[in-house]
N, C-alpha and C positions, 0 to 999 in steps of 0.2 A: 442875757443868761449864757454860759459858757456850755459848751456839749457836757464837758468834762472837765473834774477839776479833782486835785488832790488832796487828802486829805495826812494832814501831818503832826496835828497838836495830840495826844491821846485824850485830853478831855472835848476835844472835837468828835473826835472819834467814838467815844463812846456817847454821846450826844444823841450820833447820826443812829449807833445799834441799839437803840431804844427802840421798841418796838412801835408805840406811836407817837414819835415822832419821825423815823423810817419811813411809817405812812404818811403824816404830814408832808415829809421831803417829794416823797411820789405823787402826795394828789396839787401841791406849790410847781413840782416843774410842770405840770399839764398847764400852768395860766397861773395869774396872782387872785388871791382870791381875800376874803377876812375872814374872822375870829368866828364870825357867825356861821360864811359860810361853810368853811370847814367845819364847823362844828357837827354841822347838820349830814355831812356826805361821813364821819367817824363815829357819831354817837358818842358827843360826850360832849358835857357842858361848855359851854363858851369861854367862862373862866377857863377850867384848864386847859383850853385847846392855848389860851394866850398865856398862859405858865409856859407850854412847852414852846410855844413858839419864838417867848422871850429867850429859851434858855438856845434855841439852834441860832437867832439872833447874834448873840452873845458870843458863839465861836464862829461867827461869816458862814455860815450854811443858809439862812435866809436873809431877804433885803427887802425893805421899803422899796414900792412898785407904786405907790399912790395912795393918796383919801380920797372916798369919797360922802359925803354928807347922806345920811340916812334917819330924816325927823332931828330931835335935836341931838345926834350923836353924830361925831364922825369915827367912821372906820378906817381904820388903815388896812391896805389889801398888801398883801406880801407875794414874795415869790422867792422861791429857790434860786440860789445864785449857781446854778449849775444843774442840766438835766441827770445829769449821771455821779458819783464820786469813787474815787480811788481811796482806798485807807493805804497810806504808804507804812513801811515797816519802820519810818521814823515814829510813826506814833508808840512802838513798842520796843522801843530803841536799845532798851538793857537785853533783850535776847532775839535780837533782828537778825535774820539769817546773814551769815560772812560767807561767802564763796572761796577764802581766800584760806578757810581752814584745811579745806581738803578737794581738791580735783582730780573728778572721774568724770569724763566725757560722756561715760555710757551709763553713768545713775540719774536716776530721775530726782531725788534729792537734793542732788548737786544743780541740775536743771530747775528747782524750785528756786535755789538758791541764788542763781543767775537770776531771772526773774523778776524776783523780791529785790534784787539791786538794782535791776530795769528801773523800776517803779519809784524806787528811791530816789535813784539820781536822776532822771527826767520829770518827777515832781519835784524836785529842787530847784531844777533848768529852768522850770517853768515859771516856779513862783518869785525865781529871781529875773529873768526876763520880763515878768508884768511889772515888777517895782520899778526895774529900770525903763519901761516902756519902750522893748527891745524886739523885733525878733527873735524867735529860735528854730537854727537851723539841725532840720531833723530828716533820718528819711526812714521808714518800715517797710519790710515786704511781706506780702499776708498769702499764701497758697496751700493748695493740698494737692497729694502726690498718692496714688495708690500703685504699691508695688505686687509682683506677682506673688514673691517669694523672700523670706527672710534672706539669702542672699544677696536678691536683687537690691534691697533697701541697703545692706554692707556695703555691698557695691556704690553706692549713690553717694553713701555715708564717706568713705574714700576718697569717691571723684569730688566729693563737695570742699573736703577738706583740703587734700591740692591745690582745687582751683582757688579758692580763697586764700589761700598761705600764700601765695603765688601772685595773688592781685598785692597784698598787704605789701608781699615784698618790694613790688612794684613801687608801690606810689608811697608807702614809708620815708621821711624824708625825717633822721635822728636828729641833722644840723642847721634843717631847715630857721631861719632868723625868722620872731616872729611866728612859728609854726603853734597850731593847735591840734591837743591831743586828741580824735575819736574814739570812743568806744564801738566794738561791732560783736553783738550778739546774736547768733544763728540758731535755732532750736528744730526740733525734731521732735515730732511724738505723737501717738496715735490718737487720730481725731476723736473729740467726743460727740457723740449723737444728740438731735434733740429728744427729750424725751417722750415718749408719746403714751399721752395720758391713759388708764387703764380706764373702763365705763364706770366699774364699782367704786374708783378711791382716786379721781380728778388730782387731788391735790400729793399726791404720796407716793407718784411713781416718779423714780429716778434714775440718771439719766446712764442710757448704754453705754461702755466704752468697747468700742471697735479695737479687737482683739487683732497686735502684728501676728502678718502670715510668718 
């Protein structure tokens, strides 16, 4: 089973945002289970637990994990081919965010938009590096920065941009023979909090966004 995996077919896609089969997908990647026993942890007949499970089957969201014999039936135990999934904006490919329509460094829409081509193009990398039984070389940096003051962040936001234009021009090589092209995406934005459930409505509080100084 993969951490992570992408999702890019739109009838995949809506497969997975089916509400139970969603659930199905979340109680397959805890462990491979069958028809029955799912049935018994969602509440709902064993037939349809094996309708929906044929239908996420069908687009590679789950996989055959084993049989095992139970009286005179066997069961087949499934498992989620992936504990997590990505829906890439190929699945919704006629109106998939373009970056390339309009850039503003300092709008957050434009920052979606980046993003949503992250996801695109390294679930493409990916799903063409498993066919070829390849490698892929990747690298992320994941941190948070609390500034004092809406300056201090400009500031940061400046010195970041330098020093990075600055590295690029560095090791940029137009005529390099052989050369491959990277993409480098840097983002900024104000972190989201976890939510912290209310006593009266568990399931209905949502989540803080930590307002820039």
């Amino acid at each position: 089973m993969l951490d992570v995996t992408v999702i890019e077919d739109s009838a995949a896609a809506a497969a997975s945002l089916d509400p139970v089969r969603a659930r199905l997908l979340a109680e397959l990647a805890g462990g491979p289970a069958s028809a029955t026993m799912l049935a018994a942890r969602v509440g709902l007949p064993r037939q349809k637990v094996n309708y929906h499970l044929r239908a996420l089957e069908s687009h590679g969201l789950v996989e055959l994990a084993g049989e095992r014999r139970k009286g005179n039936v066997t069961e087949r135990l499934m498992q989620a081919t992936a504990a997590s999934y990505v829906i890439s904006p190929l699945a919704l490919a006629a109106v998939q965010p373009d970056p390339g329509r309009f850039r503003d460094q300092l709008s957050a829409r434009w920052l979606l938009a980046v993003a949503a081509r992250l996801v695109r193009d390294v679930g493409t990398l990916i799903t063409g590096a498993a066919k070829a039984r390849k490698r892929l070389a990747t690298y992320a940096l994941d941190g948070e920065v609390r500034f004092a003051s809406a300056a201090d962040r400009a500031a940061f936001v400046e010195e970041l941009t330098r020093g990075v234009s600055a590295l690029i021009a560095k090791h940029h090589d137009a005529d390099a023979e052989g050369g491959r092209e990277h993409r480098i995406v840097i983002a900024l934005h104000p972190t989201v909090k976890d939510p912290v459930p209310a006593p009266d409505s568990p399931s209905e509080s949502a989540p803080a966004i930590e307002k820039s100084p």
